[in-house]
N, C-alpha and C positions, 0 to 999 in steps of 0.2 A: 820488165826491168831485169836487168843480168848481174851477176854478181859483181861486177867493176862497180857498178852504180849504188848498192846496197849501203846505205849509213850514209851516203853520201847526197842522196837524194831525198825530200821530204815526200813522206809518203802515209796517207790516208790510210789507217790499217784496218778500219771497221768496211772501207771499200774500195778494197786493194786494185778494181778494175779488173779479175781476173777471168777462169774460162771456169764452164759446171765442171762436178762430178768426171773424173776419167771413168769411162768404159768399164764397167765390170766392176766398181767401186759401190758396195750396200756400207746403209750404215748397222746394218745387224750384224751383232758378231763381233769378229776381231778380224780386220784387213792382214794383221801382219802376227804371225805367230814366231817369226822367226827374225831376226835381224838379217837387214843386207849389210853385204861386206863394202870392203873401199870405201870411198868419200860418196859422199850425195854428186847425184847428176847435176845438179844446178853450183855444184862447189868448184867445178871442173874452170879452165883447167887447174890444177894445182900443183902450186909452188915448189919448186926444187926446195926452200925452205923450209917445207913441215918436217916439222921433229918427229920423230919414232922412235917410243921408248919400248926396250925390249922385256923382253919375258924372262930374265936370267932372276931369281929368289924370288918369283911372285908365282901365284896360279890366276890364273888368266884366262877368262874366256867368257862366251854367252851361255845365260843363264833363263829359265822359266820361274817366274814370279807369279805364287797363285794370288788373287783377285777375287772379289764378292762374284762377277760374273765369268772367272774363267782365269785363264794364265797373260800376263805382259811376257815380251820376252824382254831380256836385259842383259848389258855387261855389267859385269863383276870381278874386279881385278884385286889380290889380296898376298902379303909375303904367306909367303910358303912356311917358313917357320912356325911354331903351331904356338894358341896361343890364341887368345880375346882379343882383337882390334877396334879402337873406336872407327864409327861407322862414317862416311861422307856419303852424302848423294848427291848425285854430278847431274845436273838440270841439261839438258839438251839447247839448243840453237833450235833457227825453223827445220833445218837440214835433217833432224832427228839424229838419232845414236849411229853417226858414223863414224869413221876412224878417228878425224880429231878427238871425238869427247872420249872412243878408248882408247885413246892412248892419254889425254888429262886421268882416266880411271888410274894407267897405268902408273903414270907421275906420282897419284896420290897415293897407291900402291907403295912405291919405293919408299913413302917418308914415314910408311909404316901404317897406312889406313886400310880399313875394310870400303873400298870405294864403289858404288854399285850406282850404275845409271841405268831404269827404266827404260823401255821406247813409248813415251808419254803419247803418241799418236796413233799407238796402234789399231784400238780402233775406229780410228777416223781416214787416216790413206799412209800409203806408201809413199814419202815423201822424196824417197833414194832416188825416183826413177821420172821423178819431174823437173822439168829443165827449168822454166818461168818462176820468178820468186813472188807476183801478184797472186800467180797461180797454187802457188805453195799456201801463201793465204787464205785464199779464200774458198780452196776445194779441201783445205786438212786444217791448217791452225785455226780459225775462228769458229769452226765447229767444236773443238775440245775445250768442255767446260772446264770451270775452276776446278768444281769439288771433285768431279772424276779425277783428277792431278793429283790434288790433293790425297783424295784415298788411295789411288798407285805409289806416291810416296808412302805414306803409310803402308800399304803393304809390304813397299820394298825396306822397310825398315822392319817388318813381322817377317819378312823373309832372313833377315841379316840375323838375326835375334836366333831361329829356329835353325842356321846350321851352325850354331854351336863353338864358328869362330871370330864372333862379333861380339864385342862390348855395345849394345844397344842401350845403355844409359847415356852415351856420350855419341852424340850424334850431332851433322853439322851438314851443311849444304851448301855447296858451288855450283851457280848457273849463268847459265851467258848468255846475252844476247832474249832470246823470248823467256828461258831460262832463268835469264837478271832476272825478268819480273816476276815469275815464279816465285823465286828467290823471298821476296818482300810478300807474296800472299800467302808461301806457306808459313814463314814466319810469324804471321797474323792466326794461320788454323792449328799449328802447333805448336804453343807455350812450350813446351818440354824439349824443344831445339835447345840444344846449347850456343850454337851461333850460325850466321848463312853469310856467304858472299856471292853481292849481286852484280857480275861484271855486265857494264851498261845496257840494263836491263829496261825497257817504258815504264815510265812514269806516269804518263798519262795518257787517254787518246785510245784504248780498246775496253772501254767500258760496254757490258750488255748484259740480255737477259741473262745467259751463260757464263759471265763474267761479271757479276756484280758491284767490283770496287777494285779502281786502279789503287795501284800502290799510293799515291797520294791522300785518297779516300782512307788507306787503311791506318796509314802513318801513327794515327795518335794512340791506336789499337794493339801496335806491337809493342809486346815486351822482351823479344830475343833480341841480344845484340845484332846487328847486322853491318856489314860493310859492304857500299859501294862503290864501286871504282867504273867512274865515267868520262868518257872521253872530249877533252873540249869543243871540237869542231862538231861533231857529233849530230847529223840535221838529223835526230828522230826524239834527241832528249834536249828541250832546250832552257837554257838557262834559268830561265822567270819555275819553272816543273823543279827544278835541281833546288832553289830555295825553296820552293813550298814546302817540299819532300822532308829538308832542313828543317823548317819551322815545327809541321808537324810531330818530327820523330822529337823533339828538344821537349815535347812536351809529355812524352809518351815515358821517357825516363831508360831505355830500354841499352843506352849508351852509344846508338848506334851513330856509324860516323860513314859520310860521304865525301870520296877523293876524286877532285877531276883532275885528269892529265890534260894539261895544253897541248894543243897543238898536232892532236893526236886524232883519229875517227873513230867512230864506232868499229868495233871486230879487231881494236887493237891486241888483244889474247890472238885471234884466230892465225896461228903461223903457217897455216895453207893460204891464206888470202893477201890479197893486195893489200888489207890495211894494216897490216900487221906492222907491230912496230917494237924489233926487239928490247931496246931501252925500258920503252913501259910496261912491255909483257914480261921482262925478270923483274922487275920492283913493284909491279900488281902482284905478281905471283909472291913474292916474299913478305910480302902486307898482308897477303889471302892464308897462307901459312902461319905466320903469326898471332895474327886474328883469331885462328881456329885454335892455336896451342892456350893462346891466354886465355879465351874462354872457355877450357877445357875438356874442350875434343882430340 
């Protein structure tokens, strides 16, 4: 599957059909200590329409996030102005931390956030340099457990906290795409979110050993607001999953509220991609902003 197809195709994620392990790829260790630059090989080609937000009042760049077993690397985009920032953490795509999600760092950067995104796959593969998106599946993402996510978040929250220009009581989280789902399980392992938003993230359908509870599973468990924004046409989230997801959070109390756009596809955020759609990518984005100000982050 190539990226024109992605969201657009329904696709078995627990068996994506894909190839083993590339060459050279252990899972001891960390694959990737360092972030690749530019866009993921599999994001190619890309849009005369991606956004590039610049570096003018911000500090901006890759960061080493220490970990129980070692260092993540990550970006970390922040005003430059000195001074406590509340914290976001920016959930990755399968693509992993490439220039879209830093330059979403840097967006969140400009409205005055300490925004820091992990490379949540690091040690599972380098995802920059794989072209096949079944292959992206199921040589790198279905081997990254929950709770490992989980505790790189948390780290990268103990990291934001320790350089001393983060307001780490006020914390909040934007993910997209593998990201979205993220989004709703760290929500479930961390009460103390002030709020997440999960742009259309699965709902259901990657459940395992490693993965013990789709978002639907977890629904009646979370008590952080959350907001997700999902895309009508959307063949990976469908309809009948979008109520359940409804039913359960309605009982959970946690206020959390799910937007779908018509007419729209999955990656509608992603403004390097074919599905982008800038209508719904300014008024997701202005929902995602306000979400996080009113529950205060």
């Amino acid at each position: 599957m190539k990226l024109n197809d992605y969201g657009l195709k329904p696709m078995d994620f627990n068996h994506p059909g894909a190839a083993a392990l590339p060459e050279g790829v252990s899972r001891r260790g960390f694959v990737m200590t360092s972030l690749a630059s530019g866009f993921a090989v599999a994001s190619q080609p890309v849009l005369a329409q991606a956004i590039t937000t610049d570096t003018q009042g911000l500090v901006a760049g890759e960061v080493s996030i220490p970990t129980a077993d070692g260092h993540v690397p990550g970006y970390r985009a922040m005003p430059a102005k000195s001074g406590k920032h509340p914290v976001v953490l920016v959930v990755q795509e399968i693509f992993g931390v490439h220039e879209h999600i830093k330059d979403v760092c840097r967006r969140l950067a400009k409205q005055g956030y300490f925004a820091i995104a992990p490379e949540l796959f690091a040690r599972q593969g380098d995802v920059s340099k794989m072209t096949d998106i079944p292959e992206i599946f199921s040589s790198v993402v279905l081997k990254v457990p929950d709770a490992q996510v989980c505790a790189d978040l948390d780290a990268a929250i103990a990291f934001a906290r320790a350089s001393g220009r983060a307001n780490a009581e006020r914390v909040g989280l934007v993910g997209f795409c593998w990201g979205g789902r993220i989004a709703w399980v760290y929500a479930a392992h961390n009460p103390k979110l002030k709020a997440a938003v999960a742009y259309y993230g699965l709902l259901e359908g990657m459940k395992s050993d490693i993965r013990p509870g789709d978002p639907i599973d977890l629904a009646a468990q979370i008590k952080v607001p959350v907001l997700g924004l999902y895309a009508g046409t959307d063949a990976y989230v469908k309809p009948a999953a979008v109520d359940q997801m409804r039913a359960g959070l309605a009982g959970a109390g946690s206020g959390s509220q799910i937007v779908v756009f018509p007419n729209v596809n999955h990656g509608f955020n992603a403004d390097y991609r074919p599905t982008y759609d800038k209508t719904a990518a300014t008024y997701a984005w202005k929902l995602a902003h306000d979400w996080l100000k009113e529950h205060g982050v």
